[in-house]
C-alpha positions in Angstrom: -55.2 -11.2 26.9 -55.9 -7.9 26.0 -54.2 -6.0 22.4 -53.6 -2.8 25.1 -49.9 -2.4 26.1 -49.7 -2.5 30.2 -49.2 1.7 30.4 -46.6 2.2 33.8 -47.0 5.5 35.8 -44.4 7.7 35.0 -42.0 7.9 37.7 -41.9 11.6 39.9 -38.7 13.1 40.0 -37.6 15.5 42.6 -36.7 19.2 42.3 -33.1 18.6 42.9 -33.4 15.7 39.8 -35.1 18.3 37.5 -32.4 21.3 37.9 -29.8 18.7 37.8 -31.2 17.0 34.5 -31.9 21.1 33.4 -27.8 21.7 34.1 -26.8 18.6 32.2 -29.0 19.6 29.2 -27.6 23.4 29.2 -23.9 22.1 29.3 -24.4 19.5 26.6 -25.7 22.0 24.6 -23.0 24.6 25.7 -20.4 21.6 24.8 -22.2 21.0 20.7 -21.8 24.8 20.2 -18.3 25.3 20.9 -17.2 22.2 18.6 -19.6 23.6 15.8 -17.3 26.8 16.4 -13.7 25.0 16.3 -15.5 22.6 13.2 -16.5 26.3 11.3 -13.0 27.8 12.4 -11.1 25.1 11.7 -12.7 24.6 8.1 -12.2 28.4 7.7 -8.8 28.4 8.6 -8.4 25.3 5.8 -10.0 27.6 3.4 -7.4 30.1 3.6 -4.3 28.4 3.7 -5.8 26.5 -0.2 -6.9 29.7 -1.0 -3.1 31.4 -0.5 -1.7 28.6 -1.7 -3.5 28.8 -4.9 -2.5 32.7 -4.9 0.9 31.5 -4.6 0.7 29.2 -7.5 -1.0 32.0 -9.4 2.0 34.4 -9.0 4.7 31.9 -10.1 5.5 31.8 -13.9 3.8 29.1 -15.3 6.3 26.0 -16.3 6.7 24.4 -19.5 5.3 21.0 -19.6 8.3 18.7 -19.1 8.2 15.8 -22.3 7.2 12.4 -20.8 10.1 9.7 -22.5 8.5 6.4 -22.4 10.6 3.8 -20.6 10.7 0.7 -22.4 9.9 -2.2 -19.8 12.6 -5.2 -19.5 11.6 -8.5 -21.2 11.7 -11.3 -18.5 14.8 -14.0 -19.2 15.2 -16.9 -17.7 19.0 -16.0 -16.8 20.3 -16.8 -13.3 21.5 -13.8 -11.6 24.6 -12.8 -11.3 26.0 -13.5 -7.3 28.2 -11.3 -5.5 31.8 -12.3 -6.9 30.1 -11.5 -10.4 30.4 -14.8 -11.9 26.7 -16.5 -13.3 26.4 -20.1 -10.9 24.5 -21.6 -13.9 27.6 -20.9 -16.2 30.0 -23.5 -14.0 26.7 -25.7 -13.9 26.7 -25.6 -17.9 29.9 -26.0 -18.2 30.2 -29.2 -16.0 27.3 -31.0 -17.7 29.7 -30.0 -21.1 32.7 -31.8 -19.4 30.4 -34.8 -18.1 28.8 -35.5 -21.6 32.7 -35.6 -23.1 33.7 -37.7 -20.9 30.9 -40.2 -21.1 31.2 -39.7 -24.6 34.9 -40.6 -24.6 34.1 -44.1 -22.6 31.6 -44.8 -25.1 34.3 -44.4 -27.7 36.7 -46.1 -25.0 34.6 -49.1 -25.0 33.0 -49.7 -28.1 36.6 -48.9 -30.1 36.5 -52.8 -31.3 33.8 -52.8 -32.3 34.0 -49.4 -34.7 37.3 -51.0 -35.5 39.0 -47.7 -34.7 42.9 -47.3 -34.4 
């Protein structure tokens, strides 16, 4: 084997190919020109409307800085939100464990009363 690439013959076109490959190129070209004029208007046009807006900012009085108040941030709690009817769910879950513990308490009492030797 030989190092030298295998060279092919360039393939003849035909008049007709050439002046239609010559058209294509010329309207490709045509096409590139026109967008680099809508690109240069465009950014033109862009130019002036910051340019009058500026001018426009310029002619208005200047305002006094407004003072920035700091907001202070909320501290997470661990409170149950509040539902709809405005009453706190965890309340009347608080509240039960309260009655449940007095009552157990009170049949401790109940039935250990002999034994405390209380009246």
């Amino acid at each position: 084997m030989s190092d030298n690439p295998i060279e092919k013959p360039k393939k003849i076109r035909s008049d007709k190919q050439k002046e239609a490959f010559d058209k294509a190129r010329k309207v490709r070209a045509d096409n590139l020109a026109k967008k680099k004029l809508e690109k240069e208007e465009a950014s033109k046009k862009i130019a002036e409307e910051s340019m009058n807006l500026i001018k426009k900012n310029q002619d208005q009085e200047p305002q006094e800085p407004q003072e920035i108040i700091p907001q202070k941030s909320k501290k997470p709690t661990n409170d149950f939100p509040k539902s709809s009817t405005g009453i706190n769910p965890m309340e009347t879950v608080n509240k039960k464990n309260k009655i449940l513990k007095l009552k157990l308490y009170l049949h401790h009492l109940k039935k250990h009363k002999k034994k405390l030797n209380l009246n």
